[in-house]
C-alpha positions as CSV (number, residue, x, y, z in Angstrom):
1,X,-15.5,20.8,-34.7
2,X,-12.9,23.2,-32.5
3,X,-13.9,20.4,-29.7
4,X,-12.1,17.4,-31.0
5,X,-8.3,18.6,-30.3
6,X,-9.2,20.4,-27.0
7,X,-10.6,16.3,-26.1
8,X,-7.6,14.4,-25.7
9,X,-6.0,17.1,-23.2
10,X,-10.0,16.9,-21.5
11,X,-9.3,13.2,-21.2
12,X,-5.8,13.4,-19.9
13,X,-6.6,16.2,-17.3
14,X,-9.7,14.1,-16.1
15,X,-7.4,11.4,-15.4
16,X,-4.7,13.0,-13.3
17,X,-7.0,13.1,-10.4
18,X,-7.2,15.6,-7.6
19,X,-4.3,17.0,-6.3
20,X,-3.1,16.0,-2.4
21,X,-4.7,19.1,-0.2
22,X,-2.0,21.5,1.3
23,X,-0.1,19.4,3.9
24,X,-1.1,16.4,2.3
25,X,1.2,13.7,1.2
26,X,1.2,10.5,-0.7
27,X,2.9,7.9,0.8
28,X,4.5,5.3,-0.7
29,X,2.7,2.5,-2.4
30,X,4.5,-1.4,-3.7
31,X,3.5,-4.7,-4.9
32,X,4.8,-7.5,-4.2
33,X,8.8,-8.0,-5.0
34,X,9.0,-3.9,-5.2
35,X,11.4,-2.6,-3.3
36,X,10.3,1.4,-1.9
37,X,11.6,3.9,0.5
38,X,9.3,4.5,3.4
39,X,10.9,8.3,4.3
40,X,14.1,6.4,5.3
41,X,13.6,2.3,5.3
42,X,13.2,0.7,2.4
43,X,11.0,-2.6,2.4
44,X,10.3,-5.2,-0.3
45,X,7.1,-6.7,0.5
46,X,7.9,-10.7,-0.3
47,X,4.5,-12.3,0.4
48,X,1.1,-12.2,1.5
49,X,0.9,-14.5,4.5
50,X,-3.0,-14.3,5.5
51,X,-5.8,-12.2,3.7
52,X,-9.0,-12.8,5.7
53,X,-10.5,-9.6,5.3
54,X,-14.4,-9.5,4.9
55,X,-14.6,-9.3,1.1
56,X,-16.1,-6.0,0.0
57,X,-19.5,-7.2,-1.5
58,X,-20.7,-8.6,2.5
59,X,-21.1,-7.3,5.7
60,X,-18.7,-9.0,8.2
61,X,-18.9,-9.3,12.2
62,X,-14.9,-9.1,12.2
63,X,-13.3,-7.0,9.8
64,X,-10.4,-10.4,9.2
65,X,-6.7,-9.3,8.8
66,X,-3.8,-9.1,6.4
67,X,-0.6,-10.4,6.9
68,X,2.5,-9.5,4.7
69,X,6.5,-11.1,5.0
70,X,8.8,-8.4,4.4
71,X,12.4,-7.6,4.0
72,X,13.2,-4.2,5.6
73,X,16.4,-2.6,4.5
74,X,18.4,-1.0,7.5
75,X,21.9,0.7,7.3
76,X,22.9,-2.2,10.1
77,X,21.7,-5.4,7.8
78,X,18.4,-6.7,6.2
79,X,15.2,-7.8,8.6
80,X,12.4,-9.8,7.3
81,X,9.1,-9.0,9.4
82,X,6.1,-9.5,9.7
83,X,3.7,-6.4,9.0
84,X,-0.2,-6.5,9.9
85,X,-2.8,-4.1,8.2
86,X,-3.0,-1.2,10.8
87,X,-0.8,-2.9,13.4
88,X,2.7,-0.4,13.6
89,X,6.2,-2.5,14.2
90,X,9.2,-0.5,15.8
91,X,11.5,-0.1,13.3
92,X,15.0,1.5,14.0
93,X,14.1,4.9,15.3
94,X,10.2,5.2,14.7
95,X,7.6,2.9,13.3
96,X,6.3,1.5,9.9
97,X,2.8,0.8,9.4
98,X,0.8,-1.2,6.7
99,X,-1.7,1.5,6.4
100,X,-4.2,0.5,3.3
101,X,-4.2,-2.9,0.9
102,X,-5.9,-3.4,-2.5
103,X,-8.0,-4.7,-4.0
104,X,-10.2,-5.7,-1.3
105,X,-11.5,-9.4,-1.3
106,X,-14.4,-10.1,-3.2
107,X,-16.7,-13.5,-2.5
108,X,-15.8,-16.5,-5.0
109,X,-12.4,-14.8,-6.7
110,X,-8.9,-15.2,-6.0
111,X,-6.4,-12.4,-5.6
112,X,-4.1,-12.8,-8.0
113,X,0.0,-12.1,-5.8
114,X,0.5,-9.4,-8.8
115,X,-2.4,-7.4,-8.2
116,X,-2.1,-6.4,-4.5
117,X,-0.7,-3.2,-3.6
118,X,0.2,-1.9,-0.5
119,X,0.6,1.7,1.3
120,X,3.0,2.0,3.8
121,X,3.7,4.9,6.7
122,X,7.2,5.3,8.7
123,X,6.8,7.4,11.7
124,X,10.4,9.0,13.6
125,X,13.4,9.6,12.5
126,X,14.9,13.4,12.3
């Protein structure tokens, strides 16, 4: 019975997940109303303005889009913007990207606003 306390640290280790390979490196992730910092900008993603991505469970002929308003938070003043999935915007001195959303659409549900999350990349800057 020497197995039961070794479990929970089992359990716990198991759910950590891998760690990022050498070089690797997590970039930022926020829900909606979160305000991050994208490795200088902040942004607080207000709304989703268009999900048509094929939903997960079917095969598509166009892969759809995704649409986000956000604020973007800039020594000179606030901007709100449009960011598309995979579509970079010039931002100060580089570019921010919407590089991944979750969960992906599935046929016949809704998305509820507080489950999306969304990964973002800034590119520039020294």
């Amino acid at each position: 019975m020497r197995i039961l306390p070794i479990l929970p640290l089992l359990l716990l280790t198991a759910c950590a997940g891998t760690p990022p390979l050498e070089g690797e490196r997590h970039l930022p992730t926020a829900g909606i109303g979160e305000r991050i910092m994208v490795d200088g900008p902040q942004l607080t993603v207000l709304e989703v303005l268009e999900d048509s991505r094929c939903p997960a469970d079917v095969q598509c002929v166009w892969a759809g889009r995704l649409r986000l308003r956000a604020t973007i938070h800039l020594g000179a003043g606030d901007q709100a913007r449009e960011l598309v999935l995979g579509e970079p915007v010039q931002i100060a001195d580089g570019t921010l990207e919407l590089v991944e959303a979750w969960p992906r659409p599935i046929v016949g549900e809704a998305i509820a606003p507080a489950d999306y999350r969304f990964t973002f990349r800034f590119d520039g800057g020294l």
